[in-house]
Backbone and ligand atoms as CSV (ligand in chain L), in Angstrom:
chain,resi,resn,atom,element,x,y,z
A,1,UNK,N,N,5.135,-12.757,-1.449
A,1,UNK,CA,C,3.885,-12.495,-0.724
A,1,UNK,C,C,3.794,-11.014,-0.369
A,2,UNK,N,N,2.532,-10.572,-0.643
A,2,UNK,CA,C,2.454,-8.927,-0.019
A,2,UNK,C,C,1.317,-9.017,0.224
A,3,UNK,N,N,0.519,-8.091,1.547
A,3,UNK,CA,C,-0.468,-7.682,1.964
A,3,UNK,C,C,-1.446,-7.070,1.617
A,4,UNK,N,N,-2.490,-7.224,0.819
A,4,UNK,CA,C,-3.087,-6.471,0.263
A,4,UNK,C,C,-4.378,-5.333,1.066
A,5,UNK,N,N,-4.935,-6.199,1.463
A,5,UNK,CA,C,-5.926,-5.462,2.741
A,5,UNK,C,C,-6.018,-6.396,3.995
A,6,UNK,N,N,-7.384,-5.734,5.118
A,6,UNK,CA,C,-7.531,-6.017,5.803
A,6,UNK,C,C,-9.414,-6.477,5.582
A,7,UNK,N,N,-9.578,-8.008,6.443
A,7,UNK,CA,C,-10.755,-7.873,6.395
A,7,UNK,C,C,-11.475,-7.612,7.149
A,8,UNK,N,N,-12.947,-7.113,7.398
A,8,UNK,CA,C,-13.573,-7.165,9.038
A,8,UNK,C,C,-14.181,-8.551,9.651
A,9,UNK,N,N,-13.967,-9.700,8.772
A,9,UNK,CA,C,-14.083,-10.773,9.655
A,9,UNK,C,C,-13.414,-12.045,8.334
A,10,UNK,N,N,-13.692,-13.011,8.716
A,10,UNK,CA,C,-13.293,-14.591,7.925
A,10,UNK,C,C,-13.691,-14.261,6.631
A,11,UNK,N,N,-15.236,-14.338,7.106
A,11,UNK,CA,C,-16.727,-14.463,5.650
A,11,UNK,C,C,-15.676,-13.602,5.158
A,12,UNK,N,N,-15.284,-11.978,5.237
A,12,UNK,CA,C,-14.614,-11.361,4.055
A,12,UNK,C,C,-13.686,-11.407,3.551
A,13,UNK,N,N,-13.309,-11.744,4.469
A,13,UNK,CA,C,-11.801,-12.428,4.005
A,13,UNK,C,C,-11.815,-12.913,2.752
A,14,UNK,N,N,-12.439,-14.588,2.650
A,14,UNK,CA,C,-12.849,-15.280,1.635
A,14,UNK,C,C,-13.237,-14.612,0.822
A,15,UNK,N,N,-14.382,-13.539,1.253
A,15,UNK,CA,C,-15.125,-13.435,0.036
A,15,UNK,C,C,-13.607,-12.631,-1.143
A,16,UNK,N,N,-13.346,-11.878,-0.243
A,16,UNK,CA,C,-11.862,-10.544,-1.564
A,16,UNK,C,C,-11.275,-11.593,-1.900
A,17,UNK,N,N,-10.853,-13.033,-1.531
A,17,UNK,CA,C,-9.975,-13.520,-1.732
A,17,UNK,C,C,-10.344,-14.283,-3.409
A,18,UNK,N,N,-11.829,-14.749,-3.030
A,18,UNK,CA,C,-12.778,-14.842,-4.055
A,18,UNK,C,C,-12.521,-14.164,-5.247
A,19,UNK,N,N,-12.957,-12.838,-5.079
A,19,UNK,CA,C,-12.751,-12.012,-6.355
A,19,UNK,C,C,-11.312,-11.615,-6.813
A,20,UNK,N,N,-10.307,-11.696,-5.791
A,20,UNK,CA,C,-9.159,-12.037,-6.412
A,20,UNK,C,C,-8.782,-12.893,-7.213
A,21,UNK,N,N,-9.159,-14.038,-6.756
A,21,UNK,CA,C,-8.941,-15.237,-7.740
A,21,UNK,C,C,-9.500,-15.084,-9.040
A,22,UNK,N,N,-11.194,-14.444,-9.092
A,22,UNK,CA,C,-12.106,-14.582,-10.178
A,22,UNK,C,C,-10.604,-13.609,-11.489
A,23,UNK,N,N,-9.781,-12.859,-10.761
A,23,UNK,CA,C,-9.329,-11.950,-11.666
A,23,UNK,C,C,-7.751,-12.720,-12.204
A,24,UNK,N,N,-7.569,-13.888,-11.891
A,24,UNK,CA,C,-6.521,-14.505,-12.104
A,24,UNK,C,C,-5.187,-14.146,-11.166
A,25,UNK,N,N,-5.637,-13.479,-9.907
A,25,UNK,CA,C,-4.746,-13.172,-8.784
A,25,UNK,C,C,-4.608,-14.389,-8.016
A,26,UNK,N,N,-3.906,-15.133,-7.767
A,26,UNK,CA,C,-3.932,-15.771,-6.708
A,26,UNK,C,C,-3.811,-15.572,-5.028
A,27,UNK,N,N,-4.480,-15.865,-4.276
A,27,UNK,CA,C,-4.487,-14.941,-2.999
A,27,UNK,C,C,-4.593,-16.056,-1.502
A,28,UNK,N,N,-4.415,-15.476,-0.509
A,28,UNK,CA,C,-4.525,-16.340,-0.056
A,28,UNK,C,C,-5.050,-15.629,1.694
A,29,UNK,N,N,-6.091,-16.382,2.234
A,29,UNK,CA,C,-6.139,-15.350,3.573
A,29,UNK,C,C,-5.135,-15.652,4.860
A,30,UNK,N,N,-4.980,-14.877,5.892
A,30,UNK,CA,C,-4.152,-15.354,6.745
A,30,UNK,C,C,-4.965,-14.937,8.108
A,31,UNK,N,N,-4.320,-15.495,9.393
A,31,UNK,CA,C,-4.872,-14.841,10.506
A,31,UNK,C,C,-6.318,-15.621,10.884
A,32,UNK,N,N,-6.834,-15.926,9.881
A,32,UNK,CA,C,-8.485,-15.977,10.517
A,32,UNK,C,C,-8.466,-17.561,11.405
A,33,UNK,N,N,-7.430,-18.390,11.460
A,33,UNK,CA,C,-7.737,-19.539,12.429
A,33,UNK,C,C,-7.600,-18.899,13.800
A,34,UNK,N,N,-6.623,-17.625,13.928
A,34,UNK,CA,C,-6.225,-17.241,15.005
A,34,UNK,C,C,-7.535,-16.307,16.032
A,35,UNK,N,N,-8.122,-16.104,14.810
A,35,UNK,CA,C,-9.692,-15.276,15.152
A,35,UNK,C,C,-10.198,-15.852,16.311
A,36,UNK,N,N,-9.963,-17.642,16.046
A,36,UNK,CA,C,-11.280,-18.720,16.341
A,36,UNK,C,C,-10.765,-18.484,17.636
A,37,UNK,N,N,-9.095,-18.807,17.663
A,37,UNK,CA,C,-8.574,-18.956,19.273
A,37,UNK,C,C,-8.950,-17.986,20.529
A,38,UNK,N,N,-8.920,-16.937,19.491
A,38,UNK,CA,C,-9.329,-15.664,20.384
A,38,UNK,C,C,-10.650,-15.383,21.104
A,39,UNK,N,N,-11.687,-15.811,20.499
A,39,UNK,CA,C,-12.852,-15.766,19.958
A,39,UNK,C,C,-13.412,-15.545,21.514
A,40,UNK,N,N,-12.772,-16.253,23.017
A,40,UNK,CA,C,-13.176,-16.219,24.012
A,40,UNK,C,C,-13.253,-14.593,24.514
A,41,UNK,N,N,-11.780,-14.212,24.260
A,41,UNK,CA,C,-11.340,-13.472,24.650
A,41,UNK,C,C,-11.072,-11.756,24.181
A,42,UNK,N,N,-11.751,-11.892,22.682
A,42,UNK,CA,C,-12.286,-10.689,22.233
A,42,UNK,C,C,-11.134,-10.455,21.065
A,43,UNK,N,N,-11.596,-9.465,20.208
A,43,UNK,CA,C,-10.840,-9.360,19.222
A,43,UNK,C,C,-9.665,-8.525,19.288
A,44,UNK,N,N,-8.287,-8.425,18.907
A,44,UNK,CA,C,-7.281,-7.624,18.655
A,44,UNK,C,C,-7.060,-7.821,17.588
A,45,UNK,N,N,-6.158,-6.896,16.991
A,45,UNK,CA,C,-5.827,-6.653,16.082
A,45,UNK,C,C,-4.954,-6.931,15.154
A,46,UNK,N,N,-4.316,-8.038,15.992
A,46,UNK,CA,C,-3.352,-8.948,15.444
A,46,UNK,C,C,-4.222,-9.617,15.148
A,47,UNK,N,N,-5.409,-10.097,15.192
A,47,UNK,CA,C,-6.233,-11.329,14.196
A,47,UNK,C,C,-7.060,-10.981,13.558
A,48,UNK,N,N,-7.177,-9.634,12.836
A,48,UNK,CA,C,-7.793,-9.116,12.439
A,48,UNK,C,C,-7.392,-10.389,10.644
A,49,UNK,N,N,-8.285,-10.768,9.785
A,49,UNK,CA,C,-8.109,-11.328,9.086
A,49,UNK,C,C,-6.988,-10.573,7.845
A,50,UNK,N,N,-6.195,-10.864,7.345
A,50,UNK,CA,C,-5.735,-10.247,5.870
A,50,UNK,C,C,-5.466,-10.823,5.089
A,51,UNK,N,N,-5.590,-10.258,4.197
A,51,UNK,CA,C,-5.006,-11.372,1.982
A,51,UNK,C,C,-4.303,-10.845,1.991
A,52,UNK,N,N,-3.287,-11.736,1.619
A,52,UNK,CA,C,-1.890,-11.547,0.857
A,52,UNK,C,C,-2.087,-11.989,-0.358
A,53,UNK,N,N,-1.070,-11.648,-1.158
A,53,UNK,CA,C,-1.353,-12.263,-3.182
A,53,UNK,C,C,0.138,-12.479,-2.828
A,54,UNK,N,N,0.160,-13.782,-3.982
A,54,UNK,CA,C,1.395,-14.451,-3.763
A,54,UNK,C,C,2.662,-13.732,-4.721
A,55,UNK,N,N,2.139,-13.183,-5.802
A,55,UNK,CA,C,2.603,-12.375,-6.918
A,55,UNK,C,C,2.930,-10.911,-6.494
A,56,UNK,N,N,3.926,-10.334,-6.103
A,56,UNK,CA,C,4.296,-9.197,-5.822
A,56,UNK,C,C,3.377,-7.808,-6.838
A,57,UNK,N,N,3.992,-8.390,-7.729
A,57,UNK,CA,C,3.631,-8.116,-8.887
A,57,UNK,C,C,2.206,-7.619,-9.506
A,58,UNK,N,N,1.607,-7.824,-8.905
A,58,UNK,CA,C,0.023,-8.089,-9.633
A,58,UNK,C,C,-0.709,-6.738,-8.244
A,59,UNK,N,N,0.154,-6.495,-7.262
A,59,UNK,CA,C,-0.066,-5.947,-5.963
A,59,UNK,C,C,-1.375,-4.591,-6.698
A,60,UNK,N,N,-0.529,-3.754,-7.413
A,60,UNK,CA,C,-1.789,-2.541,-8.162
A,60,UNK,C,C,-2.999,-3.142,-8.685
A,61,UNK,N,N,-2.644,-4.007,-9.655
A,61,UNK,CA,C,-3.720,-4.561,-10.230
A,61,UNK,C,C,-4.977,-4.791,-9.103
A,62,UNK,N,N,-4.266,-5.516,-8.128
A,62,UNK,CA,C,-5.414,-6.128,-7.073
A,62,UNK,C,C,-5.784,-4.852,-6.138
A,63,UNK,N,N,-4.984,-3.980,-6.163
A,63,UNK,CA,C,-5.614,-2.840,-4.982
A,63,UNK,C,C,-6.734,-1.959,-6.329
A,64,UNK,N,N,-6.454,-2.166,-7.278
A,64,UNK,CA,C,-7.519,-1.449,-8.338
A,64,UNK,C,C,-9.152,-2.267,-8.089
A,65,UNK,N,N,-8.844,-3.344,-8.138
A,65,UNK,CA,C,-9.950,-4.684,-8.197
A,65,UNK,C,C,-10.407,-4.781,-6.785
A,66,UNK,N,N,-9.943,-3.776,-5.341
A,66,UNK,CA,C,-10.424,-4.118,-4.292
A,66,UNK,C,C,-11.095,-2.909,-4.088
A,67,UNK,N,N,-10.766,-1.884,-4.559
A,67,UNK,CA,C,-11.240,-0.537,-4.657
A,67,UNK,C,C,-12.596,-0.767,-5.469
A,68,UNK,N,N,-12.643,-1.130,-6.357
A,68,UNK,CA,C,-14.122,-1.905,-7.040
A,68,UNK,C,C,-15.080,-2.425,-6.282
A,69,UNK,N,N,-14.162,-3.513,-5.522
A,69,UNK,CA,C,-14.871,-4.079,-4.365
A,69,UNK,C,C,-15.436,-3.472,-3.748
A,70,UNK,N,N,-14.914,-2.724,-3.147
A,70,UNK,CA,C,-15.534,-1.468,-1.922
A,70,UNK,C,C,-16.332,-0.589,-2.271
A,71,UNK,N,N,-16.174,0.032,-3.087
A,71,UNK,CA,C,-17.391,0.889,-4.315
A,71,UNK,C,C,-18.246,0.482,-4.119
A,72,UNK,N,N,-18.794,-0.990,-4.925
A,72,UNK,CA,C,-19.631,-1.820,-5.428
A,72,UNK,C,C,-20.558,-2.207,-3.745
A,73,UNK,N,N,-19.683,-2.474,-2.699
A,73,UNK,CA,C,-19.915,-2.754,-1.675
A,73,UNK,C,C,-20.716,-1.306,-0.806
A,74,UNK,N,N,-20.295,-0.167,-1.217
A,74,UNK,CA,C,-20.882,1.209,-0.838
A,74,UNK,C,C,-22.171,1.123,-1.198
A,75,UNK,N,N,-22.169,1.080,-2.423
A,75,UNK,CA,C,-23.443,1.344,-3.383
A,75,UNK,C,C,-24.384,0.214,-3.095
A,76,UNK,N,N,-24.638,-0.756,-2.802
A,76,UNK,CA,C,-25.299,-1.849,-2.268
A,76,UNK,C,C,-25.783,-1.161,-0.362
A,77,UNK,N,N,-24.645,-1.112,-0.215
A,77,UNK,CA,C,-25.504,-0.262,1.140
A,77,UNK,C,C,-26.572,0.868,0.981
A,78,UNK,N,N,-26.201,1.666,0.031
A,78,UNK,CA,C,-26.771,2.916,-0.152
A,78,UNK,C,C,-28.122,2.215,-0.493
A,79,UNK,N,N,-28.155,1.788,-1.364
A,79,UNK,CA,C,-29.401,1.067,-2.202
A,79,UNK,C,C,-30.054,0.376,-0.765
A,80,UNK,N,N,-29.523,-0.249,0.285
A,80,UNK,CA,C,-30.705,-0.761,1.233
A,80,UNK,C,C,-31.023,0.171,1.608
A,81,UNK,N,N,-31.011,1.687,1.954
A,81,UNK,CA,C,-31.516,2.490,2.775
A,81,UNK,C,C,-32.058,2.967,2.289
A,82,UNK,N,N,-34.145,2.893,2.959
A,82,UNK,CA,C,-35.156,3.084,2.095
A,82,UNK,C,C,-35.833,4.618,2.680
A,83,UNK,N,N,-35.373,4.610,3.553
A,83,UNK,CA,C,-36.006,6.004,4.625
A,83,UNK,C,C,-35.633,6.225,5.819
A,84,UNK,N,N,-35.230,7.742,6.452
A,84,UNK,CA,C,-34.626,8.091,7.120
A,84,UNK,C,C,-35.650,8.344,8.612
A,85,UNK,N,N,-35.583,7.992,9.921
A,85,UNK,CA,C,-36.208,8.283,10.825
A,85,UNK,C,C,-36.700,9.792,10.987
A,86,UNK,N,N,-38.341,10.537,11.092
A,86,UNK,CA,C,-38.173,12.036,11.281
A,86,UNK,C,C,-37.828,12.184,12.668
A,87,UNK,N,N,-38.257,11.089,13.670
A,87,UNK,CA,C,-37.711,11.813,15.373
A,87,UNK,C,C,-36.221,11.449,15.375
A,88,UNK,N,N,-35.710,10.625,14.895
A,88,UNK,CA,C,-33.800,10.290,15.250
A,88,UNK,C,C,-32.542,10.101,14.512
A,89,UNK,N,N,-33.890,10.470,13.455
A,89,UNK,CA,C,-32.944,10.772,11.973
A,89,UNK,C,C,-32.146,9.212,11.942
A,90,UNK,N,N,-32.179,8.237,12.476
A,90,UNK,CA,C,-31.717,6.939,12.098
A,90,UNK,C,C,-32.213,6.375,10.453
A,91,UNK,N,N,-30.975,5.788,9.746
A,91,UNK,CA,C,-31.622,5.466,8.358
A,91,UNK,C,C,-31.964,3.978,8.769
A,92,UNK,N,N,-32.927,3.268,8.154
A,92,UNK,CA,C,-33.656,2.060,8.185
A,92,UNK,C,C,-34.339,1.769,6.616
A,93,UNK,N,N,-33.753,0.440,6.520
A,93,UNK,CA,C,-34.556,-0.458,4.926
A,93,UNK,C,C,-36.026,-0.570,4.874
A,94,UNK,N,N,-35.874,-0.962,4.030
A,94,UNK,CA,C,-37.179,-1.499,3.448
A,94,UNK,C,C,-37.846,-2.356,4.423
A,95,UNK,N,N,-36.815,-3.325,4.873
A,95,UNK,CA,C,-37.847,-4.331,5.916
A,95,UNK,C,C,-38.434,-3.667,7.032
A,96,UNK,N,N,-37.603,-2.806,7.563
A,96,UNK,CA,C,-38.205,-2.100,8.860
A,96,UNK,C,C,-39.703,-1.283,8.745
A,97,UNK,N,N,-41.002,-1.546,9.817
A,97,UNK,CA,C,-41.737,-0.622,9.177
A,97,UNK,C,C,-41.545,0.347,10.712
A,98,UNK,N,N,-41.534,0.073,11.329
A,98,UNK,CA,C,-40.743,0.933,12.187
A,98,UNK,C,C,-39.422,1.230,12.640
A,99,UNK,N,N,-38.417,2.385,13.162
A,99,UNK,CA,C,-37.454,2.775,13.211
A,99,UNK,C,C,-36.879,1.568,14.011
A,100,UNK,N,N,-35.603,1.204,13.889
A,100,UNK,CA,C,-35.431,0.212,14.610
A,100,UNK,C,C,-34.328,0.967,15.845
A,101,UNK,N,N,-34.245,1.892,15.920
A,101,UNK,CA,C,-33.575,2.973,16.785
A,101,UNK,C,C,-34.545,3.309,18.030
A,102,UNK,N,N,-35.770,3.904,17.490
A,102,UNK,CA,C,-36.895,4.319,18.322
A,102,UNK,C,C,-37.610,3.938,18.827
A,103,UNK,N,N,-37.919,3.114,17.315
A,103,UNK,CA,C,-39.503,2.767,17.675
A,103,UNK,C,C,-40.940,3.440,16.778
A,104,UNK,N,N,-40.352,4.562,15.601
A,104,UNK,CA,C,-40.938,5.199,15.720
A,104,UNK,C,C,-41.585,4.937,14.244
A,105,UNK,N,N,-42.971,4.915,14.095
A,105,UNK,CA,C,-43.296,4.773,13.070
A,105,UNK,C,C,-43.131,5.305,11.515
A,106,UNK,N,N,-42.805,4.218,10.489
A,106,UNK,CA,C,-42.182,5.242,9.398
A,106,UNK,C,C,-43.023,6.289,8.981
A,107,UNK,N,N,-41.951,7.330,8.544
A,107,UNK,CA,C,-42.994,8.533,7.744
A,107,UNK,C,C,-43.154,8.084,6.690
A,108,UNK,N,N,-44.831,9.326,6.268
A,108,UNK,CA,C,-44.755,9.360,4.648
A,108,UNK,C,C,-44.075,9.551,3.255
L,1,ZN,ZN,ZN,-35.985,6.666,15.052
């Protein structure tokens, strides 16, 4: 077993664990029941979710294939951001027709 990343919640967990698998990695998440326990009491960092791959072995392969992940995951952000606020410079999508920072109506 080795550690491969960290997730920022369950949902991602699954999801890397997902595309690990899609790549013939086997993976597995850990931590995230401990999330639930916490859940009253706020998050640390000991339950922060993580994948392990059961294959030592395969460890590069999968940090190559998570680095993809994250890329792919950049560029999808970039792509929602349709226009930048002119009073607060806040960026806001497509859905917003006003700043959702301000208030302030989109520019031209
Ligand atoms: Zn604004």
């Amino acid at each position: 077993m080795k550690k491969v990343c960290n997730a920022y919640d369950p949902t991602e967990a699954h999801i890397i664990k997902g595309v690990l698998e899609s790549y013939g990695i086997k993976a597995e998440v850990q931590d995230d029941q401990l999330h639930n326990l916490v859940a009253g009491i706020g998050y640390t960092e000991a339950v922060i979710p993580t994948i392990w791959i059961f294959d030592d072995r395969q460890y590069d392969e999968a940090q190559g294939i998570l680095d993809e992940y994250e890329k792919k995951k950049k560029d999808q952000t970039r792509d929602e951001v349709i226009w930048v606020c002119s009073s607060c410079q806040e960026e806001s999508t497509e859905a917003f027709t006003e700043c959702w920072n301000c208030g302030a109506s989109r520019s031209p």
